[in-house]
N, C-alpha and C positions, 0 to 999 in steps of 0.2 A: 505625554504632552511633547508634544515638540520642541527642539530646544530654540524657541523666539520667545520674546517678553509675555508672560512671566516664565523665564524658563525654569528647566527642571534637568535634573545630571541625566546622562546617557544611562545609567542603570535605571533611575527611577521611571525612566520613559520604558525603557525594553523591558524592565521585568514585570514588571504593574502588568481574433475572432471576435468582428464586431458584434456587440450583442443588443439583442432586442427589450423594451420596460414593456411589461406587462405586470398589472396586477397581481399582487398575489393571492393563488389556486386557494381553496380549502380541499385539499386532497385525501379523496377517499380511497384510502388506498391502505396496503401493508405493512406495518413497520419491518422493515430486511434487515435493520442493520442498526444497533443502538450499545454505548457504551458510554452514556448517562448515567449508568449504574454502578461506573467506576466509583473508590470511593475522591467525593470531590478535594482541593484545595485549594490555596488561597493563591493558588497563580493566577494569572490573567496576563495577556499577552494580544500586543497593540496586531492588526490584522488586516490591513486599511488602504485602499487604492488613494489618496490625497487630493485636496485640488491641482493643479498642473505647477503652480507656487512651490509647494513641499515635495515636487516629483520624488527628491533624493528622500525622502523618509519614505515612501512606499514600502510597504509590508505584506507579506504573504505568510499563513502556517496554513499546511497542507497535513490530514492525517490521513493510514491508510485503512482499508478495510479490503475485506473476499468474499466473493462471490462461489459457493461453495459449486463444487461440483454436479452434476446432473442441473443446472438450472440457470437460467436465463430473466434477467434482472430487467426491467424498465423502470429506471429510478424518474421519483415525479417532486419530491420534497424534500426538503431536509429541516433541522433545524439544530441551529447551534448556539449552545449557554455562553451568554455574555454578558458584560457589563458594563457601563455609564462611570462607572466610580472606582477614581483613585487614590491619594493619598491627600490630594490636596480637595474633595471632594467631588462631587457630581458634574459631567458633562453631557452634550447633545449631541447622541451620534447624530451620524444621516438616515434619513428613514430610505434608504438606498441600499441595497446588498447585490455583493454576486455569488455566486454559487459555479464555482469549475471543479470536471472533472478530468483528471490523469491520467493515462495508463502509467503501468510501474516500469522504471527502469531496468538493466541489466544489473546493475549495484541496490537495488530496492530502494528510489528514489521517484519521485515525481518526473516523467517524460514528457510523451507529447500531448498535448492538449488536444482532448476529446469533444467537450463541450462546457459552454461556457455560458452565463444567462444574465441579465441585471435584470432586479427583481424591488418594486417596490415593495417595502417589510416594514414594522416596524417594529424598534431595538427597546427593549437591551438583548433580550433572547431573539434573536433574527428565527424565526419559525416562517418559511412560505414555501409557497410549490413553483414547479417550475416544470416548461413544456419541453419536446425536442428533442430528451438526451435519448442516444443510441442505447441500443438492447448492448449490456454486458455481460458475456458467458466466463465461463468459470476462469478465474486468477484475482489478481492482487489488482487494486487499483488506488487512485488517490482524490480525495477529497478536498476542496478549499473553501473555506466564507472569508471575505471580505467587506466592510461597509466602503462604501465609494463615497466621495467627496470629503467636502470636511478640512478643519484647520486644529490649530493649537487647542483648541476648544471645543472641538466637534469630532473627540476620539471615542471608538470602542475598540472593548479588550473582549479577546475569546477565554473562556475559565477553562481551564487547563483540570485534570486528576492527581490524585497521586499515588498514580502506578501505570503502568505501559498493558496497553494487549495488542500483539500483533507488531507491527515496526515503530518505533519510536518518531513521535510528533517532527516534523522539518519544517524551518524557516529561513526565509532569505529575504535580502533588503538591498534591490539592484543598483540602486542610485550610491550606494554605502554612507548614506545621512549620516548612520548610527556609530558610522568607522568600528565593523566587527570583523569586517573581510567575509560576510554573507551575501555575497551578491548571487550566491546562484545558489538552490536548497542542501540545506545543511541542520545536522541534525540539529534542533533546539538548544541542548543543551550545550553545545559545541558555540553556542555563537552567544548563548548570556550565560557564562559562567558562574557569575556569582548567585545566581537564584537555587535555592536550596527545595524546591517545590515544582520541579520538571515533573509532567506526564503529559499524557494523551492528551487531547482536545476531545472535550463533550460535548460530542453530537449525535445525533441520529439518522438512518434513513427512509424514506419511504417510497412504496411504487408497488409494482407487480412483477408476481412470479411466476417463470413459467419453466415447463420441465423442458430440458434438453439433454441432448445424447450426450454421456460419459464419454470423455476424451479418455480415450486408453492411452498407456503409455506408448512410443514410438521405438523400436529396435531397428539400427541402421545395419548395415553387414558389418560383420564380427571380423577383429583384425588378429590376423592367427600370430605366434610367438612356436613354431615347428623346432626350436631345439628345446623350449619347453615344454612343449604338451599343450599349452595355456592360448589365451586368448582373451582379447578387447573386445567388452559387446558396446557400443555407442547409442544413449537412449535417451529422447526427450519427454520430459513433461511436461505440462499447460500449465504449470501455478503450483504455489508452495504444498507439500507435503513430505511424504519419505516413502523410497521408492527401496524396496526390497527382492533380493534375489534367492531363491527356494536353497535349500540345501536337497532336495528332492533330485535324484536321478543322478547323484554322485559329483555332483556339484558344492563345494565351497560356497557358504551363504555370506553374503553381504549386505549393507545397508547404503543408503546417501539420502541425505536428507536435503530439502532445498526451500528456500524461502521467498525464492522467487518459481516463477517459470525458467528453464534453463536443461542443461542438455550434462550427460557424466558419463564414464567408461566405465564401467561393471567387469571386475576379471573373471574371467571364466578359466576355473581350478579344478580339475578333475581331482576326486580325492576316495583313499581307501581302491576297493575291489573297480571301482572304473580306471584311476588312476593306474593300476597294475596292469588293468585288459587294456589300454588305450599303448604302454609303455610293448608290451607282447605284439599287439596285434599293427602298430604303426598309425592307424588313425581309428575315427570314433566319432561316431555322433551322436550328440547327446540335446534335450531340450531343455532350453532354460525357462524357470517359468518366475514371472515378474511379476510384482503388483505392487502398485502404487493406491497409498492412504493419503488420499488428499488433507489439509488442512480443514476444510470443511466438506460435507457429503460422502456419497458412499464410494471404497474400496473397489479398481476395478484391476483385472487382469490380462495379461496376453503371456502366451508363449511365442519361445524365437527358437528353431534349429538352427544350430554351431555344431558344423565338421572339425573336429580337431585334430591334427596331423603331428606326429612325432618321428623327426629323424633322430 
């Protein structure tokens, strides 16, 4: 509830791209993406575009999810478990929702806004479909429901889990109504301290899939280290997993693991019988062979040739 007559404390409130109304779809489509299955709790959490009145209490919680590798998403629905009821009893959301989507930030945070939709629904469980949203190929990305309109009396709460998969639920409150210092996304739990019942947001998604090409990993040119022997390989990947490097061919195996998309140096160590022929002979080339396990989807590989030179 908002804190206007009858009010209610700051915790009891927070722990408790123009877009187009269209109807909402009965989508026949695939579920991609659901963790409904988490096990539930008694969180619930306000999520709410406000009338222009309460601008400062505006709410956002954003969860994320991934698009597993090899495939290509056209999300069409979603729906997200919520509730009408607090502590002081039952309220009327708006039969109004919107549904935005993310891409992920450098820090695994909600960026820039991909698409966005207002969706007539009606609450407590906001279930409807939605036209429009771009094909997403493989990485992290972010999720949001909101009910739009509404006052003191016309709140809904998103139900929360109790346990995380994947990055930890974010919330922010731009106007700082709720004075948290959340104005821009922040994890959850970082911005209502006292609630002892943080996880995920239960939702689900639905749409179609379609197969697409395995982004291999990227190897840039290798930055040599000639009074060591050694050498920097420079390597991107498209979205979270763990990117490994062979011990195959007298090379020093390594790992890095990343939970976003992002980019790392892999040393390149000659070791044992290369290590000695490389140190004799002055240089050396050797191939290093990479593979990256995405977070979801199948294992792909590449090799990169690195000259090694030792003075």
């Amino acid at each position: 509830m908002l804190p206007t007559p009858p009010a209610r404390s700051l915790l009891t409130v927070l722990c408790c791209a123009l877009v187009a109304l269209i109807a909402p779809a009965a989508a026949s489509a695939a579920t991609l993406f659901d963790q409904t299955d988490l096990t539930p709790s008694n969180g619930r959490f306000t999520s709410q575009d406000f009338d222009f009145q309460f601008n400062d209490f505006d709410t956002e919680i954003a969860d994320d999810f991934v698009v597993p590798a090899g495939q290509s998403w056209q999300l069409n629905a979603v729906a997200a478990e919520g509730t009408n009821t607090f502590d002081e009893g039952p309220e009327t959301p708006p039969s109004l929702a919107r549904v935005t989507i993310y891409a992920n930030s450098g820090s695994g945070a909600p960026a820039a806004e991909l698409f966005s939709q207002d969706v007539v629904a009606t609450p407590d469980n906001y279930a409807f479909g939605f036209t429009g949203a771009p094909a997403l190929g493989f990485g992290a990305y972010w999720v949001s429901v909101r009910a739009v309109g509404g006052g003191p009396t016309d709140q809904w709460y998103w139900r929360t889990a109790a346990e995380t998969r994947g990055r930890e639920v974010m919330f922010r409150n731009p106007g700082d109504g709720f004075n948290v210092d959340c104005t821009i996304f922040k994890l959850l739990r970082s911005c209502i301290t006292a609630n002892p019942t943080l996880g995920d947001a239960r939702f689900s998604l639905s749409g179609a899939s379609a197969n697409a090409t395995v982004v291999k990993p990227k190897a840039g040119k290798p930055q040599l280290n000639k009074k060591k022997g050694t050498a920097k390989l420079p390597v991107t990947v498209a979205g979270p997993g763990e990117l490994t490097l062979s011990e195959s061919g007298g090379i020093k195996a390594q790992s890095a693991a990343f939970e976003i998309s992002g980019k790392t140096k892999l040393n390149i160590v000659p070791t044992g019988k290369t290590a000695r022929k490389l140190k004799k002979k002055g240089k050396l080339e050797l191939e290093a062979e990479l593979t990256f396990t995405p977070e979801a989807g199948p294992a792909s590989k590449v090799s990169k040739s690195v000259k090694l030179k030792r003075k």
